[in-house]
C-alpha positions as CSV (number, residue, x, y, z in Angstrom):
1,X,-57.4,43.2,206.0
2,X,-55.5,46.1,203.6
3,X,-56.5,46.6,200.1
4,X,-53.9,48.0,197.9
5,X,-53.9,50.0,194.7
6,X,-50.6,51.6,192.9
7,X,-50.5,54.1,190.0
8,X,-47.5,55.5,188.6
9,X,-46.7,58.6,186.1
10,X,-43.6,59.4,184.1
11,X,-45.0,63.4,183.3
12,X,-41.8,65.2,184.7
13,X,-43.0,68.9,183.5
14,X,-46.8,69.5,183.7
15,X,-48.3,68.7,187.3
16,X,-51.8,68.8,186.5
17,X,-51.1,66.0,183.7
18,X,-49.5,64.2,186.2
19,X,-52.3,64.3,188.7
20,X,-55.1,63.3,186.6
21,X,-52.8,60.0,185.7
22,X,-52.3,59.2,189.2
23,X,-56.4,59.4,189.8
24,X,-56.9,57.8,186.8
25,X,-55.3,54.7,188.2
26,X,-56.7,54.8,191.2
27,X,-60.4,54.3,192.3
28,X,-61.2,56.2,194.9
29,X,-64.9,54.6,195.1
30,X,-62.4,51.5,196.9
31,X,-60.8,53.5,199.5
32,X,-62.0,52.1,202.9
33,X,-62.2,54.0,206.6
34,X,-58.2,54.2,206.8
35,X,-56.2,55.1,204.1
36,X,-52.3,56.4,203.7
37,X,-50.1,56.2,200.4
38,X,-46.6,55.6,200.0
39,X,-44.6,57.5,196.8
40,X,-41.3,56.9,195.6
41,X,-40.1,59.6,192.8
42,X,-37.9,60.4,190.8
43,X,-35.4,63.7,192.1
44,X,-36.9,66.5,189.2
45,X,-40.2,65.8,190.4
46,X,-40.3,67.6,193.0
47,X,-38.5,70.6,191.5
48,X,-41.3,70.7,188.9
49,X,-44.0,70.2,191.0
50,X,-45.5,67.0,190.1
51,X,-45.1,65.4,193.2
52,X,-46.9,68.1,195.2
53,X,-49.7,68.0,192.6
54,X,-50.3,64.5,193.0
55,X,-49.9,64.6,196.7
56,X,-53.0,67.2,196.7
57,X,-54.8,65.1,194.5
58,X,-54.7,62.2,197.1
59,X,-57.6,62.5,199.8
60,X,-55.3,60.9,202.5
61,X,-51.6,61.5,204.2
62,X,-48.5,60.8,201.6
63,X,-44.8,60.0,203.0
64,X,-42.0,58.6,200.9
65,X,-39.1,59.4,199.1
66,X,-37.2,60.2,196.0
67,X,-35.3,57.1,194.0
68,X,-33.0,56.1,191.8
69,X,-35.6,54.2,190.2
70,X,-38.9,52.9,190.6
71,X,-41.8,50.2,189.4
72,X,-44.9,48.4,189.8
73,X,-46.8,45.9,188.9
74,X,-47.3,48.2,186.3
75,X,-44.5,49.5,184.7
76,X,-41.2,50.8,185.7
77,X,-38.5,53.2,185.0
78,X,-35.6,55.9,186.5
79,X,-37.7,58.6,185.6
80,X,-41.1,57.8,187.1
81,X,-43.3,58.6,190.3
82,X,-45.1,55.4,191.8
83,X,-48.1,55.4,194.7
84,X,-48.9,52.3,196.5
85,X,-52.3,53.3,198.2
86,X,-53.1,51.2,201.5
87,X,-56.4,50.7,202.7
88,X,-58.1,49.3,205.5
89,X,-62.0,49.6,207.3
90,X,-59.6,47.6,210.8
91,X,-56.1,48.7,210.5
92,X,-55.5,52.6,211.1
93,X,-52.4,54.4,210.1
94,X,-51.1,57.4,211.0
95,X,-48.2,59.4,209.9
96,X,-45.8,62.0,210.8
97,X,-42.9,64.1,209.6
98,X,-39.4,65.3,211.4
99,X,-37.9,68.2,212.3
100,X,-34.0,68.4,210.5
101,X,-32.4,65.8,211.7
102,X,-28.3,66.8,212.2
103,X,-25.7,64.4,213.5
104,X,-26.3,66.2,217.0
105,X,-29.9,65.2,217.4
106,X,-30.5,62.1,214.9
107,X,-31.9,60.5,218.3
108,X,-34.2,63.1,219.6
109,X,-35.9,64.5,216.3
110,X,-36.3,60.4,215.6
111,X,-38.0,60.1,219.0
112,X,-40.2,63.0,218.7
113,X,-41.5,61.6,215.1
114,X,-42.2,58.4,216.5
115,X,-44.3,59.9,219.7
116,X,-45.9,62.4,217.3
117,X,-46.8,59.7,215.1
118,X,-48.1,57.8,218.2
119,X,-50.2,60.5,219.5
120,X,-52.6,60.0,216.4
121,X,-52.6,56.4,216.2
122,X,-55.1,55.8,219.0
123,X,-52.8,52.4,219.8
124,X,-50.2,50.4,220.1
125,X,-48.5,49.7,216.5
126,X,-47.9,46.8,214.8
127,X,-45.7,48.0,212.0
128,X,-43.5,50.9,211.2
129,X,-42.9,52.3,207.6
130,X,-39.5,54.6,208.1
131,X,-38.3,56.8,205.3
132,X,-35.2,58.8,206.4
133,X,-32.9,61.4,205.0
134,X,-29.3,60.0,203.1
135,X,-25.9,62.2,204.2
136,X,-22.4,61.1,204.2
137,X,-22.5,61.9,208.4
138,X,-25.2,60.1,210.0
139,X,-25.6,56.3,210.1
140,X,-28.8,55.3,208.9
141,X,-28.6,52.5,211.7
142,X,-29.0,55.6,214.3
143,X,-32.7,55.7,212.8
144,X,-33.4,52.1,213.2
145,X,-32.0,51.6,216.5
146,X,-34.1,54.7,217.8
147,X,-37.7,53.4,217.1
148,X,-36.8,50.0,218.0
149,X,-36.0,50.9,221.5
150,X,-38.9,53.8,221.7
151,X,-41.2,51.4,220.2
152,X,-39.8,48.4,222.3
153,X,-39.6,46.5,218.9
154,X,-41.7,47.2,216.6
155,X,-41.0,45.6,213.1
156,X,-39.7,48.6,211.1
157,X,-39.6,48.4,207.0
158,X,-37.9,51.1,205.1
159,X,-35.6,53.2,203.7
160,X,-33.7,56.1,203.0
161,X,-33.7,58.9,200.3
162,X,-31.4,58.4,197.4
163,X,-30.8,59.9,193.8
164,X,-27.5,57.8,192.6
165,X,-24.1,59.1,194.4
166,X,-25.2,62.5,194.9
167,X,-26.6,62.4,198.6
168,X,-27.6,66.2,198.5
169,X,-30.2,66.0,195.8
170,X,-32.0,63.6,197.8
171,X,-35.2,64.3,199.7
172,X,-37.7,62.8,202.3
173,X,-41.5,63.7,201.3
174,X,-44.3,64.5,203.4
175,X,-47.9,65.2,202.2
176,X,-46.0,66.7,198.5
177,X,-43.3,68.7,200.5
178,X,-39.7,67.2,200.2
179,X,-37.0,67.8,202.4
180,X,-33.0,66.7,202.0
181,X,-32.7,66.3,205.5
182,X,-36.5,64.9,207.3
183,X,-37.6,61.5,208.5
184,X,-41.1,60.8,207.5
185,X,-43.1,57.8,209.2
186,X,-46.2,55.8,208.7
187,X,-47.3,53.6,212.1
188,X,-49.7,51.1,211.3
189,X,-51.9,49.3,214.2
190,X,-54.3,46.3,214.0
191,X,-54.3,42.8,213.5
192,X,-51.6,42.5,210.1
193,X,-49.0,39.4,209.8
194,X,-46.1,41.1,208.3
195,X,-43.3,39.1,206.5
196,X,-40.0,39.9,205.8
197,X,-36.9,39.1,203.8
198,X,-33.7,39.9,203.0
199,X,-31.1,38.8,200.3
200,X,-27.6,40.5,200.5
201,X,-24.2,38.8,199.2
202,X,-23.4,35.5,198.1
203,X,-21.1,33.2,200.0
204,X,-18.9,32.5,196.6
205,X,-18.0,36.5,196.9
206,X,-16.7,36.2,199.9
207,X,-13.0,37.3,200.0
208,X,-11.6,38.0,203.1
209,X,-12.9,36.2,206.8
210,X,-11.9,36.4,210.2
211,X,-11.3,39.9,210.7
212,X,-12.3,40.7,214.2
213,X,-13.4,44.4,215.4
214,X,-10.9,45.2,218.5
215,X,-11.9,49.1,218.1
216,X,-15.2,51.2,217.5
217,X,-17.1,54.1,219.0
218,X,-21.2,52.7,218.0
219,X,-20.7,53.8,214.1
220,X,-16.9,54.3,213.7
221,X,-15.1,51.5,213.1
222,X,-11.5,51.9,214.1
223,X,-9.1,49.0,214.4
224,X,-9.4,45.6,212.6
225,X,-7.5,42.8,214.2
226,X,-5.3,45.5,216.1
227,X,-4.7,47.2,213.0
228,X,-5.9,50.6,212.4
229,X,-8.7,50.1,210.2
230,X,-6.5,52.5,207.2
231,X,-3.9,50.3,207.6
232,X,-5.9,47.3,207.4
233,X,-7.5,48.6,204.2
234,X,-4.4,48.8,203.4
235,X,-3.0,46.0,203.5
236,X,-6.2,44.1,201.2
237,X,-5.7,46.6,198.4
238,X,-8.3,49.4,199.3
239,X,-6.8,53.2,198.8
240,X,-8.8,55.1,201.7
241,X,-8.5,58.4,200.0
242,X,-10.7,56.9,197.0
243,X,-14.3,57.4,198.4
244,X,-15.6,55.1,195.2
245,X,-13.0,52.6,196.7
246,X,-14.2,52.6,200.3
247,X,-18.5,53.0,199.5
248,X,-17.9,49.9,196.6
249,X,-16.1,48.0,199.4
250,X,-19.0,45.6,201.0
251,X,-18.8,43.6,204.3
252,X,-20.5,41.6,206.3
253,X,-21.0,42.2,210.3
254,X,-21.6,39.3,212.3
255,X,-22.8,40.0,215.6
256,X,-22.9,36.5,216.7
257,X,-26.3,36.9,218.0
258,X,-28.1,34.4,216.0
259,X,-28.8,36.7,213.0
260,X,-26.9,35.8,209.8
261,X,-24.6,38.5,209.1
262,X,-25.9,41.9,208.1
263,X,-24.4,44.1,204.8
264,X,-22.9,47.3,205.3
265,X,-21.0,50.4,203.4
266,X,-18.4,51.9,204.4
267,X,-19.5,55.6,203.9
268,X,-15.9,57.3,204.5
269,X,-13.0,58.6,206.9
270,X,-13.7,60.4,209.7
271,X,-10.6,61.9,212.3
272,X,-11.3,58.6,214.0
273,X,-11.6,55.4,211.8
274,X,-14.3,54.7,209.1
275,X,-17.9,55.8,209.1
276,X,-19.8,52.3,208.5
277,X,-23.9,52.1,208.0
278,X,-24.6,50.3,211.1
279,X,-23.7,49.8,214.8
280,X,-20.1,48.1,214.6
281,X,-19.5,46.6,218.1
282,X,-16.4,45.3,219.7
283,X,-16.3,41.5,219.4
284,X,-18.0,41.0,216.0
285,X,-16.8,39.7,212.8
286,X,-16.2,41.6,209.7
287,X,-16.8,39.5,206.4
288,X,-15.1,41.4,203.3
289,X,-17.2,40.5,199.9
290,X,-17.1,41.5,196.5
291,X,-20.3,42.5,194.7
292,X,-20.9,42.2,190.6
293,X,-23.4,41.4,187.6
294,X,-23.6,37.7,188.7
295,X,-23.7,38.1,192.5
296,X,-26.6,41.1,192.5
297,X,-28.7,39.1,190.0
298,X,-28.0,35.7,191.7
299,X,-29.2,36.9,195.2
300,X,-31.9,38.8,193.6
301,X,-33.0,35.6,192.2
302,X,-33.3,33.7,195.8
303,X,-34.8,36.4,197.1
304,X,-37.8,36.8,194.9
305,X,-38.0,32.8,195.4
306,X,-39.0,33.2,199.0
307,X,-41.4,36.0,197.5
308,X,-42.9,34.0,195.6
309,X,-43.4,31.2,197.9
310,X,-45.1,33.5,199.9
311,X,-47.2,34.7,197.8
312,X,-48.2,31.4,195.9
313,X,-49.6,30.1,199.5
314,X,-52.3,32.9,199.5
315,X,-53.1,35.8,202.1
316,X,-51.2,38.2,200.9
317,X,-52.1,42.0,199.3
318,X,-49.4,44.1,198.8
319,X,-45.5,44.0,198.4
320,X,-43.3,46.7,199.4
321,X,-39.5,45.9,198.0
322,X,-36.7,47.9,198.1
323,X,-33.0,46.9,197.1
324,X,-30.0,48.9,198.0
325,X,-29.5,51.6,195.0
326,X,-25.6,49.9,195.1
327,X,-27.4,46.9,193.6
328,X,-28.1,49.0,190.4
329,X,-24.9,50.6,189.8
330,X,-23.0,47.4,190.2
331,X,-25.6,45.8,187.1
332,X,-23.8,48.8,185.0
333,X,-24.7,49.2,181.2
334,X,-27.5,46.3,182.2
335,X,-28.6,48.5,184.7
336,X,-32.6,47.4,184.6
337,X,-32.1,43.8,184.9
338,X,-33.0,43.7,188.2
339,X,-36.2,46.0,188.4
340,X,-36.8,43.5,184.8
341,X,-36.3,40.5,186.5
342,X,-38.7,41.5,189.4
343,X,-41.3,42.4,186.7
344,X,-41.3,39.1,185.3
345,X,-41.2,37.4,188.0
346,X,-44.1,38.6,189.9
347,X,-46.4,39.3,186.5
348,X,-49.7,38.3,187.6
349,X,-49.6,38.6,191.4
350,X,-51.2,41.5,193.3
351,X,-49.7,44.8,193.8
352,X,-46.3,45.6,194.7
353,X,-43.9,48.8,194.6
354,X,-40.4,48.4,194.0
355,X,-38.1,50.9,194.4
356,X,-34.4,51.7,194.4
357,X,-32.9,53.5,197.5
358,X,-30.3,54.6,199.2
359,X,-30.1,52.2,202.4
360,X,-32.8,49.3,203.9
361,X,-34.4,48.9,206.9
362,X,-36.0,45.6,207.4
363,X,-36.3,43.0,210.5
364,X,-34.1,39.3,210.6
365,X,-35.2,36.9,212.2
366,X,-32.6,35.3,215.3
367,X,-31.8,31.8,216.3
368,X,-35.0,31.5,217.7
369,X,-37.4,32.9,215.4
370,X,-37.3,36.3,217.1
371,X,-37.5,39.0,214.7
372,X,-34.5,41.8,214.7
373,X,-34.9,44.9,213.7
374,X,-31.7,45.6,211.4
375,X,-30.6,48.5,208.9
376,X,-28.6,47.0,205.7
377,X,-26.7,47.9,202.8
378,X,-26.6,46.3,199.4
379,X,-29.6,44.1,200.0
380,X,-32.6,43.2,198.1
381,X,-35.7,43.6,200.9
382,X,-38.8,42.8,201.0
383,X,-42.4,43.2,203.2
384,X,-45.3,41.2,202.2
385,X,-49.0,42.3,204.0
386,X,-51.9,40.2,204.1
């Protein structure tokens, strides 16, 4: 069983302030044996040292990440810090933080995280909580695909740092300290039922089908039907030079494994072909999509009905959810409906923290029921614990 508390603060300047409202939200009387928080924060926060004020002021291990935006069941807002405190007397967590990770040794520094993290755990893990570093030259799938194979498939929710468009303000936290370019983990091990789900693009924005990958080196797409994949962008309208054009540009990877198809950016040109968010194979189908007002709040919507189905049959004590910061931008001037419509959906349930970010990691489930470990773009996630 995990108890969950969340607290939030929107003090930017005066970290003791900020501190005593996190503690005053909290009641630390209910912590149990095994305890870990999770903060998401907005990008000043850091500079000003709120978040390593309230990070001190918490008696357990802290990981997370900075956000476009953030919320509970609470409140929410762009210029906020939010905790979600997990607690548990028969589920242990244990946590660990990264050297910098460069696109030479993505793989190692994510293995030696993962076994540093393992060393304190004291068992096999059930669940992974990943929170990794944003650039424009490292796939966020190389993250994923790491732990999966070290942990031989351990379910793996998170995400990775954001601010808006501007990767290099971004920053991993660990125990108050951020970092623009560290992967921080939480392992979790004990007897937990995990759900997950995932909402990306609607099949009426669909544009463009049947484009089949006939070149690619793991991340870097490179020919499209046969077609360079420039030319091919080409040839639907898309000016490569643009990098708004190419990270607005969403598509859908089949990879005819039993898993719907899975939402990726395109993140921009490299000397061979196109930098995409996840492992584009040779054989699988690229779905071109267009994303706006309607399609973000209309997925948003089905997604927060299998929420709520969940949570309306019982069992469950915290929700983690984290949509693709891309879902914000696209809402424009309305750029809260979302995080509102969230709010009102789940008023009354138990805790949950929301929170906008650059890139989600969250498992599908295959043909057979088999769950997937999968990195996304542009989707609204979620992870419900009992």
């Amino acid at each position: 069983m995990i108890r969950a508390q969340t607290a939030v603060t929107t003090e930017l300047d005066d970290p003791k302030a900020a501190a005593e409202e996190i503690l005053s939200q909290i009641d630390l009387s209910r912590l149990l044996k095994n305890n870990v928080g999770i903060i998401s924060f907005y990008q000043d926060m850091h500079e000003t040292g709120v978040l390593e004020a309230v990070a001190k002021a918490l008696p357990f291990d802290t990981v997370g990440c900075s956000v476009l935006s953030s919320g509970t069941e609470r409140e929410f807002a762009f210029e906020q810090l939010s905790v979600a405190v997990l607690s548990s007397d028969d589920v242990s967590f244990s946590t660990a933080v990264s050297a910098d990770v460069t696109p030479e040794n993505a793989e190692d520094v994510t293995r030696d995280c993962y076994r540093d993290a393992l060393s304190k755990l004291g068992g096999k893990p059930s669940l992974i909580f990943a929170f990794g570093p944003i650039t424009y030259d490292i796939s966020g799938d190389r993250y994923t695909l790491t732990l999966d194979a070290e942990s031989g498939g351990v379910p793996i929710f998170g995400t990775l740092s954001n601010t808006g468009i501007v990767y290099e303000d971004a920053r991993v936290m660990y125990n108050g300290v951020a970092r623009s370019l560290a992967l921080s983990l939480v392992l979790v091990s004990g007897d937990i039922k995990p759900r997950f789900y995932s909402m990306a693009i609607s099949d009426s924005n669909v544009t463009r089908k049947g484009s089949i990958v006939t070149d690619s080196d793991k991340y870097i797409l490179k020919k499209i039907n046969d077609v360079t994949v420039a030319d091919y962008l080409k040839e639907i309208g898309v000016v490569t030079g643009e990098q708004g054009a190419i990270v607005s540009l969403p598509i859908l990877i089949d990879y005819k494994d039993g898993t719907k198809p899975t939402a990726y950016s395109m993140y921009g040109t490299t000397e061979q072909g196109m930098l995409v968010g996840g492992l584009i194979p040779v054989g699988s189908e690229i779905v071109f999509a267009d994303v706006d007002y309607d399609s973000v709040m209309s997925t948003a919507r089905d997604a927060l009905d299998m929420i709520l189905e969940d949570l309306n049959n019982g069992g469950a004590s915290f929700t983690l959810i984290i949509p693709c910061f891309s879902r914000c931008l696209t809402l424009g001037m309305q750029s809260e409906d979302e995080m509102k419509l969230t709010a009102q959906r789940l008023q009354g349930h138990r805790p949950y923290l929301f929170m906008y970010s650059g890139g989600e990691i969250c498992p599908v489930p295959d043909a057979d029921g088999r769950l997937v470990n999968r990195f996304h773009n542009m989707t609204y996630t979620a992870l419900i614990l009992d």
